[in-house]
C-alpha positions in Angstrom: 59.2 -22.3 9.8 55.7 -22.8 10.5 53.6 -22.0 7.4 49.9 -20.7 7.4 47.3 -22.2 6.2 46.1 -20.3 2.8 43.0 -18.8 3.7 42.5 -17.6 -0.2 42.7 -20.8 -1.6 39.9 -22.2 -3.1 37.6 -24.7 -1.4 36.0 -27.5 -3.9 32.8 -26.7 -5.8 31.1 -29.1 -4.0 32.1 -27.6 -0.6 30.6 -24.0 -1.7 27.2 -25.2 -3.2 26.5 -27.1 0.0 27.6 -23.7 2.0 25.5 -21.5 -0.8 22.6 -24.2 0.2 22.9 -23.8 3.6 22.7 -20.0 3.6 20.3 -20.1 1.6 18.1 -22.3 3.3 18.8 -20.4 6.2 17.3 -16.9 4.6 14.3 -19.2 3.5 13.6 -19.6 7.2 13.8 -16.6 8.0 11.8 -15.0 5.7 9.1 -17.6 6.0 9.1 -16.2 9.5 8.6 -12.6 8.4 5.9 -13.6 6.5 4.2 -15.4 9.2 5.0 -12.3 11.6 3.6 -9.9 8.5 0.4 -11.9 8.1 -0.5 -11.8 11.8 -0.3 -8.8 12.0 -2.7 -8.1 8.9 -5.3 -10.6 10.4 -4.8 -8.8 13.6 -5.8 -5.5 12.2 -8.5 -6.7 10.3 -9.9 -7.9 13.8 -9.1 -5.0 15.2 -10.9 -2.9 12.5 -13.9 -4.9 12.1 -14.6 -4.6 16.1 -14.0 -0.5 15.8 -16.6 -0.5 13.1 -18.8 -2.6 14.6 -18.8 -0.2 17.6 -19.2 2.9 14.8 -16.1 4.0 15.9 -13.6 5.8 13.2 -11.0 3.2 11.7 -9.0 5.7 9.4 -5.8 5.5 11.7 -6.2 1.9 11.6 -6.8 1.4 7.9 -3.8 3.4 7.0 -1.9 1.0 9.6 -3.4 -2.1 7.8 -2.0 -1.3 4.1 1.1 -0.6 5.6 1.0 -4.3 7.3 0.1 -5.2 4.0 3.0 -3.7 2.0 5.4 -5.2 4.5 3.8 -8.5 3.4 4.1 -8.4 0.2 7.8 -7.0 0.5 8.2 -10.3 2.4 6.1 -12.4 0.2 8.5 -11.6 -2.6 11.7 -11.6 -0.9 11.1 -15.1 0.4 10.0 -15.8 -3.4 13.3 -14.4 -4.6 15.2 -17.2 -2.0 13.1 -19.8 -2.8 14.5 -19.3 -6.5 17.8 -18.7 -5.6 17.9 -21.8 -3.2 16.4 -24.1 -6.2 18.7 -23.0 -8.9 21.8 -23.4 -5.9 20.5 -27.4 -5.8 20.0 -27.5 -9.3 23.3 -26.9 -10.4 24.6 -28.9 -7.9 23.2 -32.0 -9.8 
């Protein structure tokens, strides 16, 4: 009889701090994006803004928009802080 491999059993240490690593380092990337995408659109508002004023037109709409842009950076700022971390202490104790 054929038998199956054992899909439980434990791969080496090794094995799962380079798959930890790998994840990990694939969140970074991703949330590096997210920041990028978040700070675009914060300097894009601030443009925006700038040229309403300059016209004397009324920004309040738009300001309210821009500290939301900014509290979706900083809620990526931090969670791409928080993978960072994770990532460094992954290849630390990998040493």
């Amino acid at each position: 009889m054929l038998r199956r491999p054992n899909r439980t059993a434990r791969r080496p240490v090794l094995s799962r701090d380079m798959d930890s690593k790998q994840l990990l380092a694939e969140r970074l990337a991703k949330a590096e994006g997210r920041v990028k995408q978040a700070e675009e659109l914060v300097a894009r508002q601030i443009e925006l803004i700038e040229r309403l004023e300059d016209n004397g037109l009324d920004t309040t709409e738009e300001t309210g928009l821009l500290r939301a842009f900014q509290e979706l950076l900083v809620s990526h700022v931090a969670e791409r802080d928080r993978v960072r971390e994770q990532l460094t202490l992954v290849s630390e104790e990998s040493h």
